[in-house]
N, C-alpha and C positions, 0 to 999 in steps of 0.2 A: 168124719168130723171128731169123732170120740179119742179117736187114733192121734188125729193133728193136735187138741186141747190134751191128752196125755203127753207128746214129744212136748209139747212147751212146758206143763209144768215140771219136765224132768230136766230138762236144759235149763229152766230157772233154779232148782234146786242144786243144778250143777254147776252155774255161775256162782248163785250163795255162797258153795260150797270155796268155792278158788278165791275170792275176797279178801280172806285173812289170809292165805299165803302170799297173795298180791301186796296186801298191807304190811307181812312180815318182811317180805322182799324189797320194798321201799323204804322201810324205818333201817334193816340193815346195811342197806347201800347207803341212803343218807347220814348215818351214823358214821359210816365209814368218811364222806367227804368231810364232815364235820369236824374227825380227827385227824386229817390229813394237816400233814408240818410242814413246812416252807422252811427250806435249808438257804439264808441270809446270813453270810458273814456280819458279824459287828464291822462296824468302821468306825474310826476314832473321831472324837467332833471335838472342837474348841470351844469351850463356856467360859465365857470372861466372866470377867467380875467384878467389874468398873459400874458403876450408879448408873450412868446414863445406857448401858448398854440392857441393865437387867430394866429399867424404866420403857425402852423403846421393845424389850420382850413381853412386857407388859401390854404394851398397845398393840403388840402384834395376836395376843391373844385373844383381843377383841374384835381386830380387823377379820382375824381369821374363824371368830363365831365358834369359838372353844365351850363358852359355855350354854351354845343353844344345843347341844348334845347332853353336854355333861352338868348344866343345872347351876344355879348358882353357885358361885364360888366351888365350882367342879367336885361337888357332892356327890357327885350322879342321878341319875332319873331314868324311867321311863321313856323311850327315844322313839319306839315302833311298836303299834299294836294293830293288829291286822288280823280280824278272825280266820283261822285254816290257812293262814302265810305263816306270823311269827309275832315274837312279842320278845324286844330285845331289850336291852337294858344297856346304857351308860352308866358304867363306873365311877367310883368316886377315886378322881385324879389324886387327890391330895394324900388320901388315905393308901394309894399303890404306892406312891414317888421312891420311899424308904428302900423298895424291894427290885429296884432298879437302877443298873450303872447309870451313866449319861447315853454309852454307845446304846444298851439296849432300850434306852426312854425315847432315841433316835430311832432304832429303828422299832420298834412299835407306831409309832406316830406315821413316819416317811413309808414303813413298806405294811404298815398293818398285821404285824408279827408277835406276838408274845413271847416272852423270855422261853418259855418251854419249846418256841417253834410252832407250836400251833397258830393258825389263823385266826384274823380278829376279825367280825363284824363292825370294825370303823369304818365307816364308808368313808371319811373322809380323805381316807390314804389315798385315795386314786388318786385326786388331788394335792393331799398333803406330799407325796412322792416329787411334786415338782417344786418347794422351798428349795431354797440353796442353803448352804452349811451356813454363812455368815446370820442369814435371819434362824435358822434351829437352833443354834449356839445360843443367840438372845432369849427364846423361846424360854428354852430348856434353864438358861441363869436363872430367870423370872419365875420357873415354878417352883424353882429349890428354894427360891424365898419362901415358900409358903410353907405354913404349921400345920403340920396332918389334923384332921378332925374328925370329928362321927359323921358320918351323915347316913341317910336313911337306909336300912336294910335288905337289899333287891334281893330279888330272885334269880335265877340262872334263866339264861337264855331258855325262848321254848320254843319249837316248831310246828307247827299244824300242818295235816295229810297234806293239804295243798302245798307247802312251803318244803314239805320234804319230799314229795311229787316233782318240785320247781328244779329242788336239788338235783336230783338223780338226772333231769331232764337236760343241766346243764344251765338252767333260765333262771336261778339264783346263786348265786356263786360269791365265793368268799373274794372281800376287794386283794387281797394278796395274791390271788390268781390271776389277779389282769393285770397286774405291776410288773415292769421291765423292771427287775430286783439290778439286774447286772450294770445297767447304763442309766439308772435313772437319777440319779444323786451325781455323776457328771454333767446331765443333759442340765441339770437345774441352775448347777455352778456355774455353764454356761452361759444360761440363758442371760441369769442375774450381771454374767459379765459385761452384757450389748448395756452401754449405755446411750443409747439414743432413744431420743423421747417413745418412740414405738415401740422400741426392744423392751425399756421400762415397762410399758404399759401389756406388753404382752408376756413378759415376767407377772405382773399382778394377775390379770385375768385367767392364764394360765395354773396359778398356785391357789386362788381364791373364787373363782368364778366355776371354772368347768367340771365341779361336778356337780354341779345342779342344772350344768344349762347344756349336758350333749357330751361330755367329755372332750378331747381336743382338738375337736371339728365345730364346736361350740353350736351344735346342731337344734340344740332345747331338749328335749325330754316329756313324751306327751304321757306316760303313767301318770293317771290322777291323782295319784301322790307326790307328785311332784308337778306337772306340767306346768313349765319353763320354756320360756321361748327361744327359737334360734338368737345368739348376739346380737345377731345383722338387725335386728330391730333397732338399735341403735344408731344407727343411722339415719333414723327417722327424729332424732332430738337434735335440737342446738345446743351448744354447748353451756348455755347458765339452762336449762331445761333438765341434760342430763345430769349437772351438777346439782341442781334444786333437788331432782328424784334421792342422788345419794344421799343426802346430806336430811332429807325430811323424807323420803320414803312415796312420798305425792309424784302417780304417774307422769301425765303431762299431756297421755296423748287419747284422751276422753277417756281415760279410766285411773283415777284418783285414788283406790286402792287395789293393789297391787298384790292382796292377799302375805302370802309367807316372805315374800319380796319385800312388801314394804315394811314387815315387823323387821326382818332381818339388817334391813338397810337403818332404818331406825335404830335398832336395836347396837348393831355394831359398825355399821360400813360409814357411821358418823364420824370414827377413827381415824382413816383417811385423810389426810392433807388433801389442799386444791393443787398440787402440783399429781401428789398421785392419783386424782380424778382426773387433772387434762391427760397425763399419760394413757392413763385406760381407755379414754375419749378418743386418745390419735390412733393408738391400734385399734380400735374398733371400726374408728372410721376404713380401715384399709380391707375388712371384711371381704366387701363388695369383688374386688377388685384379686384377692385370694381366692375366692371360690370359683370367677373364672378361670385361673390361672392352672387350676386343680383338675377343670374340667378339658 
C-alpha cells in the first residue's frame, strides 16, 4: 500500500512537472496560428460617388449590422468576452479608414485580411465574403464620407488557455481560414446577378443571414453564444407574420422575444424594404424542398 500511495505521489509530481511545458507548447503553437497571413490579391472595386449611391451605402451599413460589432458610429467596442476563450475587441472603423486603399478596405471586410496579410477576428467575413462588388463599392463610398474621430481606447486581442487549446485543436479558427479567397467575390457577382425574386432573396440571406444561422446550409448554430435556429423555421410564418417579426423584432410563434434576434432585427433589419423582406420570404420558403433534394 505504502508502495502504491508513493507511485502516485510521484506520478502526480510528474504530471505537475509537464504542465508548463504542455502550456509552453500550446501558447507557441497558438501564437504561431495567430500570426499566420493569408496571401489575397487586392482586386480593384468601383466606389462611385453619386449622393444616391453613397446614401444607399449608408443603409446598407445598417442592414448589414456594421455597428452591432463595431459601436456606435463604428468607434469600436468590446465584441467578445468569454473567460479562458478570448476577449476580442472591434475596432474603430473610422479611426483605420485613412490607412487603407479602397481595394485593401475590400478585402479586409469581404476576406477578413489586414493590410499586413494577417488574419482578422471579423467574424463577419464568412458572410461578408458573399456581398457582390456593386453593394461594397456603396459600402465602401459611405464610409469615406465619414470624419475620423477618437473613440475609446481598447486593448489588443487576448486569448485564454481554453481559446488557445481551441486554437491548436483546430475548433477556433480565424474566419480567413474558411473563406474560398479564390472564387468567392465571383460566386457573389453571380449570385447578385439572378434576378428572380428567389435568387434576390437568397443574394440577401446568404450575405446577411448565414452567419449566424449555420453558414450556407443555413442549419442554426447551437453554441450558447449564439444559438440560432435552422432558416426552415420560417416556414412556419405567414407572410405579414414574418414581415411583422422584421420590421418590430416580435416572434410570432409563442415566443415574442426573440432574444439577440429581436435586438438585431429592431435594431437594423428595419432597413430593409417590403420588397426585400418578400424576397427573403420566397427563398426561404423553398428551404423545405432543397434539403430534400440534397438528400
Amino acid at each position: 500500500m505504502k508502495i502504491f500511495i508513493k507511485i502516485l505521489k510521484w506520478s502526480g509530481i510528474a504530471l505537475l512537472g509537464t504542465l508548463p511545458l504542455v502550456a509552453g507548447i500550446i501558447y507557441a503553437v497558438s501564437e504561431f496560428e495567430l500570426r499566420q497571413t493569408y496571401n489575397v490579391p487586392l482586386a480593384d472595386l468601383a466606389v462611385p460617388t453619386d449622393s444616391a449611391s453613397i446614401r444607399e451605402g449608408e443603409r446598407l451599413t445598417r442592414v448589414y449590422h456594421c455597428e452591432g460589432c463595431h459601436g456606435e458610429k463604428f468607434k469600436g467596442q468590446e465584441f467578445l468576452n468569454v473567460p479562458m476563450l478570448a476577449t476580442l475587441y472591434a475596432p474603430n472603423v473610422v479611426a483605420a479608414l485613412p490607412q487603407y486603399t479602397n481595394p485593401e478596405l475590400d478585402r479586409m471586410i469581404r476576406h477578413g485580411v489586414h493590410r499586413d496579410g494577417r488574419g482578422s477576428w471579423m467574424f463577419a467575413s464568412g458572410m461578408y465574403c458573399n456581398i457582390a462588388d456593386r453593394d461594397m463599392g456603396k459600402i465602401v463610398a459611405y464610409l469615406r464620407t465619414l470624419t475620423p474621430s477618437a473613440g475609446p481606447t481598447l486593448p489588443q486581442n487576448s486569448f485564454g488557455l481554453l481559446g488557445r487549446t481551441l486554437l491548436v485543436a483546430g475548433q477556433f479558427v480565424q474566419p480567413a481560414a474558411l473563406i474560398d479567397h479564390a472564387h468567392s467575390r465571383e460566386m457573389a457577382n453571380a449570385a447578385a446577378a439572378d434576378t428572380s425574386q428567389v435568387g434576390r432573396g437568397k443574394y440577401i440571406v446568404m450575405s446577411l443571414c448565414s452567419g449566424c444561422h449555420g453558414g450556407p446550409e443555413l442549419k442554426g448554430d447551437l453554441d450558447p453564444h449564439m444559438n440560432s435556429p435552422a432558416l426552415i423555421v420560417a416556414t412556419a410564418y405567414k407572410p405579414e407574420a414574418f414581415r411583422h417579426f422584421l420590421r418590430t423584432g416580435e416572434g410570432g410563434l409563442s415566443k415574442k422575444d426573440c432574444g439577440e434576434m429581436s435586438l438585431i432585427a429592431k435594431g437594423f433589419l428595419t432597413k430593409l424594404t417590403d420588397q426585400e423582406i418578400d424576397d427573403v420570404y420566397a427563398f426561404l420558403q423553398t428551404l423545405p424542398a432543397r434539403r430534400l433534394a440534397s438528400n
